[in-house]
N, C-alpha and C positions, 0 to 999 in steps of 0.2 A: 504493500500500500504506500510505505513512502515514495518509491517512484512515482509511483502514480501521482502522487500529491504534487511530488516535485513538478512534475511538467504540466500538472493544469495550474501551480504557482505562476510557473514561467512562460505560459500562453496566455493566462490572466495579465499578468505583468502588461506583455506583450498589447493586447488587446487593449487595456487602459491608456499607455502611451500613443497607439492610435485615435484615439478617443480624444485623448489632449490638443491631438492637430490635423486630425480630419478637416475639419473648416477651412486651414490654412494649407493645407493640400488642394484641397480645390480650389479657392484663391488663388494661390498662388498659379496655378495648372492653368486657370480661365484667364488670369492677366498675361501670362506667355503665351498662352495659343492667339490671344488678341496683338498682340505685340508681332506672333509669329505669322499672322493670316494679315494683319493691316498697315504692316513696315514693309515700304518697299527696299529689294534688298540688291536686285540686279547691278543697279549702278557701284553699287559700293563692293559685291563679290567683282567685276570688272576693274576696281582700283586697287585689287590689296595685290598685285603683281609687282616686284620689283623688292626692294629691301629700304629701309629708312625709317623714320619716327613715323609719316603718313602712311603707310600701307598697316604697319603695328596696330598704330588708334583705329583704324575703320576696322580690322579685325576683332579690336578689340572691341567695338561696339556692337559689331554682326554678332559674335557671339554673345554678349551678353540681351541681346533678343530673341535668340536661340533657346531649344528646350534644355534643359538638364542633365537630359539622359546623356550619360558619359561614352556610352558606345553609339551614338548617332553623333555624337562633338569629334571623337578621334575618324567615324567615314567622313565627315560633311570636312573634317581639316582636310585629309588626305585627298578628295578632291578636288578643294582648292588649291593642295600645295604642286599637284600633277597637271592643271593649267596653269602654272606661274609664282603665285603666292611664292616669298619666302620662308624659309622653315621659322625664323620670328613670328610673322604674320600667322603662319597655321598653329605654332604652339600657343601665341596669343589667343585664338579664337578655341582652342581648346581649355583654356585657362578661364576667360571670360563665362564660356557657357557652362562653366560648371561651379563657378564662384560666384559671381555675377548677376545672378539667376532670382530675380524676385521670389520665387516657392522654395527656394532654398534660403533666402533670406529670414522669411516668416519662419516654417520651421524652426530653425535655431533660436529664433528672435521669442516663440513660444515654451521651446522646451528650457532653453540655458540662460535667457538673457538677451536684452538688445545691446549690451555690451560688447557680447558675440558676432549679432549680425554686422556690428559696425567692425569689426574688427575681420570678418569673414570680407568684406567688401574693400574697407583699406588695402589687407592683405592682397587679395585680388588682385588692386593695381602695382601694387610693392611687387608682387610675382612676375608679375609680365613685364616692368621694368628691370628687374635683375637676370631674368633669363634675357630679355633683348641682349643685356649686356655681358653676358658671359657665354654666350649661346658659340662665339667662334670659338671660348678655351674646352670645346668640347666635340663641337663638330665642325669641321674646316670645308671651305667652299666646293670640295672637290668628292670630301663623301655626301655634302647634300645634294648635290649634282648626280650623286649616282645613284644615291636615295630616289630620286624624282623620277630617274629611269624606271627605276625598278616599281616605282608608285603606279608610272601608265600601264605595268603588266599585271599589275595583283588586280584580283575582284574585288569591287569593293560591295561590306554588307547593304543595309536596309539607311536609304539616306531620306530625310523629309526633306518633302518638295512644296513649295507653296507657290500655287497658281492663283493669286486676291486678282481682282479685277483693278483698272484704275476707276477711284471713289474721294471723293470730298467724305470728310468723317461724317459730318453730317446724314449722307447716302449711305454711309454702312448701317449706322445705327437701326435706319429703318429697312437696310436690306435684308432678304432670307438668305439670299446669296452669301454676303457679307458674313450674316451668323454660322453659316453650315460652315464657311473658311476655320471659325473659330472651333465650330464643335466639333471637327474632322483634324485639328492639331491638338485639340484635349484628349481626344478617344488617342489618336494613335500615341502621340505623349503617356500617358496612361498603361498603353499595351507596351511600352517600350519600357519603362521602370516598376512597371508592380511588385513583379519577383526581387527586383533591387531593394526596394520599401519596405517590404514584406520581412524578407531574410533579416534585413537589418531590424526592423522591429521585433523577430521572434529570437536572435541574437541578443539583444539588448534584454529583451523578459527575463531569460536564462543568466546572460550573466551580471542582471542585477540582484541574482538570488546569491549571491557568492557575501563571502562577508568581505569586511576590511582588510582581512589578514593576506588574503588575494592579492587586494593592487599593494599593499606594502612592498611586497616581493616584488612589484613591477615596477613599482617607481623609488625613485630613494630620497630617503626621508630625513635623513641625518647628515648630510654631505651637508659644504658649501652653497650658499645657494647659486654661483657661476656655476656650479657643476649639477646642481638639482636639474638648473634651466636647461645645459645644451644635453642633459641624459633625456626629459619630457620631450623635446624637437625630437630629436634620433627614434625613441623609442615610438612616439606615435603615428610617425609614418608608419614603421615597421608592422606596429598591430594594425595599420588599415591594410597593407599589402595584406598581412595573412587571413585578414577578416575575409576576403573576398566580396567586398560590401562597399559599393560607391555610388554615385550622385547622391541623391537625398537620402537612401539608407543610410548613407553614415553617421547621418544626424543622432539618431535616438544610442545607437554604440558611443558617440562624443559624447553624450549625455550621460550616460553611465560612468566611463569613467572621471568626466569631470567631477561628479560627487564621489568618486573613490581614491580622487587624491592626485590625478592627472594636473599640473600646472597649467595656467591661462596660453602660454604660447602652445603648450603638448596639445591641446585641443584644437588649438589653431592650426598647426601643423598634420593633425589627423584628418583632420576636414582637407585639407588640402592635397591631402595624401590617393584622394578617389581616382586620380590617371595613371595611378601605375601597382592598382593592383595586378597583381597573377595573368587573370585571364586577358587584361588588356596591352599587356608587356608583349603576351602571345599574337595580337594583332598588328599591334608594331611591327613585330621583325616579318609577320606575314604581308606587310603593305609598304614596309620599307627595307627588308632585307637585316640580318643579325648587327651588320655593326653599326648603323646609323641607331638602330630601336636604343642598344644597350647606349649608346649617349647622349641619346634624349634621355633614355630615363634616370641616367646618371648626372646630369644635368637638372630635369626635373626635379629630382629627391633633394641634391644639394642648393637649388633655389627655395625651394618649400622650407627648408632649415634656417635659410639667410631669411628667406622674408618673415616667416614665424618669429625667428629674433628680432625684426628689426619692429612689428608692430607692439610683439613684447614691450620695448624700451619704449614707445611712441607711446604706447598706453599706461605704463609704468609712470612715463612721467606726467602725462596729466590725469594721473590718479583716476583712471580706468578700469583698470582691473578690480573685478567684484573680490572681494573676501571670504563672502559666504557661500557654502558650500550648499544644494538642493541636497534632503536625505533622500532614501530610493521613493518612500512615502511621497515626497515632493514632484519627484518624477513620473511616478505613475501615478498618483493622484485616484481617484472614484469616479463613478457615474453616479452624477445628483442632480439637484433643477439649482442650475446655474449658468451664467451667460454659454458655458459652452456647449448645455444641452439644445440650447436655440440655434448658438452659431451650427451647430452640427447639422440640427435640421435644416437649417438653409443653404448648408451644404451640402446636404444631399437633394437636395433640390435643384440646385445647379445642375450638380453631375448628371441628374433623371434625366434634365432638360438640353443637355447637349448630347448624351448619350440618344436621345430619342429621335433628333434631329439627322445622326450619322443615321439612324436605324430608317427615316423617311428617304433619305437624302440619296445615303452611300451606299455602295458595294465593297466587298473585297478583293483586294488587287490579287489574284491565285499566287503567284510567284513569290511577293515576299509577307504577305498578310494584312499590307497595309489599309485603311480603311479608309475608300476614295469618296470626294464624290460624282454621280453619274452624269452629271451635266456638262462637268469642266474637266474631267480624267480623260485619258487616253481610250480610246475602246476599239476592240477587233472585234468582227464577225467570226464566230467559230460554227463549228456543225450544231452546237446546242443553241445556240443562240449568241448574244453579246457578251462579251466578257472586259471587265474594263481593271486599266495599268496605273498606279503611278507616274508612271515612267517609262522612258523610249526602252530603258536598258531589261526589266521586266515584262515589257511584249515584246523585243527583240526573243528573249529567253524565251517565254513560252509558245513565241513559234516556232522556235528552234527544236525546243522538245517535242513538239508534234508533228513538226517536217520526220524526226528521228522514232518519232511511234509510229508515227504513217498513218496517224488518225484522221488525217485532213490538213488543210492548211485556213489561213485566217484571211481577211483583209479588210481594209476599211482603217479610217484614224480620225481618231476626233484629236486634234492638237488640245493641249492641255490651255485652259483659260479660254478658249473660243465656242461657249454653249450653242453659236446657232449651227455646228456641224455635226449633228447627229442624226 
C-alpha cells in the first residue's frame, strides 16, 4: 500500500501544480498563437541573412513571437540558418522562442515569483548577447559553412507555418478567418508541448515528495558563497539535461527545486538549460553534423552559466533576489473557490473555444499531424477525396508515398493563404 500511496501523492502533487496555472497556460498559448497568426513575419525571416547586431535583433524578435515549443525553435532555426541566416541569428531565435515567450513568462511569474519572470527575460537578452559574442571562440567560419551544407541535406521535423491574410487589427478582430489563424497555432502549439508539460509536471509531483535531505546532497550548503553560486549555474543545467524536460515543462521541476534549496541564479540557469537537453543534442548533430552540434552546445551551456551569473549580480544588486523560500505546501497549493477556481474556468473556456473552431475549420495535414485549416492549406485531390498539407514539403511527401504504393496519384493545389482556389 505505501507504493500505492506514494504515486497517487505524486500524481496529486502533480495535478494541483496544474491546477495553479492552467489559466496561464492558456493565456499565455492564446496570446502566442495571436502574436503567431497576426505578426507578419516574411519580411523580417528575408532580413536575418548575413551576420551583424541587425540580422541578431530581428531574430531575436521573430523568435520571441514564436511558440515555445523547443523542438519546433531548433527546425524553424535550422531552416533559416540553411537559407542564409547566421549561426548568431539562428541560435538567437532559438534563445528568444524559448525564453522570451509570454506563456513561459506567466508560468514562472505564477508558480516562483515575478522576480523570476523578470529575471527569465533579462537573462534572455544577457544570453543572446554573450553567445553573439563568443559564438567565433567556439565555432569558426569555416565549420559553420559546412554546418549549413550539411543543414540543406538533413530532413527537417514538423515546422509551423502561418499563412494570416493581410488585415488592419481592426479586421481580424471581427474576422472568423482571423480567429481560426489563432485557434489553428493554439491547437497545434498544444499538440506540440503537452507531453513536454505533462512529464514535467508529473516529474515535479514525484520529486516534491523527496525530503530536504535530497537536495542537500545536490547543492552545497556550507561552502563559500562564490562557490555555492558557480556549483547552482553548473549543476542546474546538468539536472535539466538529464531531466529530459524542456520548454514550459521545466517550469514546475524549477519550482521544486527552488524550494529545496537551489540558489536564484541555479534556477535561472535550469530554465535556460531546455536547448540542450539529450534528445535535442540528438537533432543537432542530425541537422548539422557531430562537430558543429557539440559547439553549439558547448557554447550554449557555457553562455547559460555566464548569463545566469551575470543576472545573478544585476539582481543581487538591486536587491532582487527573493529570500523566501515557497514550502512544497506552497507549490502545490489545493483546489478551493478562489480566484483560481474562476480563472480556470475561463480557461477552459478559451481552450473549448478555439479547440472547437480547429474542429469547424480544420483538417489534419496526414504527413506530419498538423492541424490545418481547409480554406487557406495546401490540398491535393486523392482517390478518397481531398486531402489537405501544411506545406509544399508534406504533399510533396505524401505523393511521393503513393506514387511508391501505387495507390494513385494526386493533383490539384490550393496555395496556402489564397481561399478562392479550391
Amino acid at each position: 500500500m505505501s507504493v500505492i500511496n506514494t504515486v497517487l501523492d505524486g500524481l496529486s502533487n502533480a495535478f494541483l501544480m496544474a491546477w495553479a496555472v492552467w489559466w496561464a497556460l492558456v493565456l499565455g498559448f492564446a496570446i502566442s498563437a495571436i502574436v503567431q497568426a497576426w505578426v507578419p513575419r516574411e519580411r523580417i525571416e528575408h532580413a536575418l541573412g548575413g551576420s551583424g547586431a541587425r540580422p541578431v535583433a530581428l531574430a531575436t524578435g521573430l523568435g520571441a513571437a514564436s511558440s515555445s515549443c523547443s523542438y519546433a525553435a531548433i527546425a524553424i532555426a535550422k531552416s533559416l540558418f540553411e537559407k542564409g541566416a547566421s549561426a548568431a541569428s539562428a541560435l538567437a531565435f532559438q534563445f528568444a522562442s524559448t525564453n522570451l515567450v509570454v506563456e513561459l513568462g506567466i508560468v514562472i511569474w505564477v508558480l516562483i515569483g515575478w522576480q523570476f519572470t523578470l529575471a527569465e527575460f533579462v537573462g534572455g537578452l544577457v544570453l543572446i548577447a554573450v553567445m553573439t559574442l563568443l559564438l567565433r571562440v567556439f565555432v569558426s567560419g569555416r565549420v559553420e559553412e559546412r554546418a549549413r551544407v550539411h543543414a540543406r541535406t538533413a530532413e527537417t521535423g514538423h515546422e509551423h507555418h502561418v499563412a494570416a491574410a493581410r488585415m488592419r487589427l481592426s479586421e481580424r478582430l471581427r474576422s472568423a478567418e482571423a480567429w481560426s489563424d489563432v485557434a489553428h497555432n493554439f491547437r497545434n502549439d498544444w499538440a506540440m508541448v503537452w507531453k513536454e508539460i505533462t512529464l514535467g509536471f508529473v516529474l515535479a509531483g514525484f520529486i516534491g515528495l523527496l525530503g530536504n535531505d535530497f537536495f542537500n546532497g545536490l547543492f552545497l550548503t556550507h561552502a563559500p558563497a562564490a562557490v555555492r553560486l558557480l556549483e547552482n549555474v553548473i549543476v542546474g543545467p546538468l539536472i535539466a539535461v538529464l531531466s529530459f524536460v524542456c520548454s514550459v515543462g521545466n517550469v514546475p521541476l524549477a519550482a521544486v527545486l527552488w524550494s529545496g534549496g537551489i540558489g536564484f541564479a541555479g534556477v535561472i540557469a535550469f530554465v535556460f538549460a531546455d536547448l540542450i537537453v539529450i534528445p535535442i543534442i540528438a537533432i543537432y548533430r542530425k541537422y548539422y553534423g557531430s562537430a558543429y552540434a557539440l559547439r553549439i552546445v558547448a557554447l550554449m551551456l557555457v553562455t547559460m552559466v555566464i548569463a545566469a551569473l551575470i543576472v545573478d549580480g544585476l539582481f543581487s544588486a538591486a536587491g532582487l533576489i527573493p529570500h523566501a523560500r515557497p514550502t512544497r505546501a506552497d507549490i502545490f497549493g489545493s483546489v478551493k473557490v478562489d480566484y483560481k477556481l474562476i480563472t480556470n474556468i475561463l480557461g477552459l473556456a478559451i481552450f473549448t473555444a478555439l479547440f472547437a473552431l480547429t474542429m469547424r475549420r480544420g483538417a489534419t495535414d496526414p504527413v506530419c499531424g498538423m492541424r490545418v485549416d481547409r480554406v487557406k492549406a495546401l490540398r491535393r485531390e486523392a482517390a478518397g477525396g481531398a486531402v489537405y498539407f501544411c506545406s509544399e514539403h508534406c504533399a510533396d511527401a505524401f505523393e511521393s508515398d503513393l506514387l511508391k504504393r501505387g495507390d494513385g496519384s494526386t493533383h490539384g493545389t490550393v496555395a496556402s493563404g489564397d481561399p478562392g482556389r479550391h
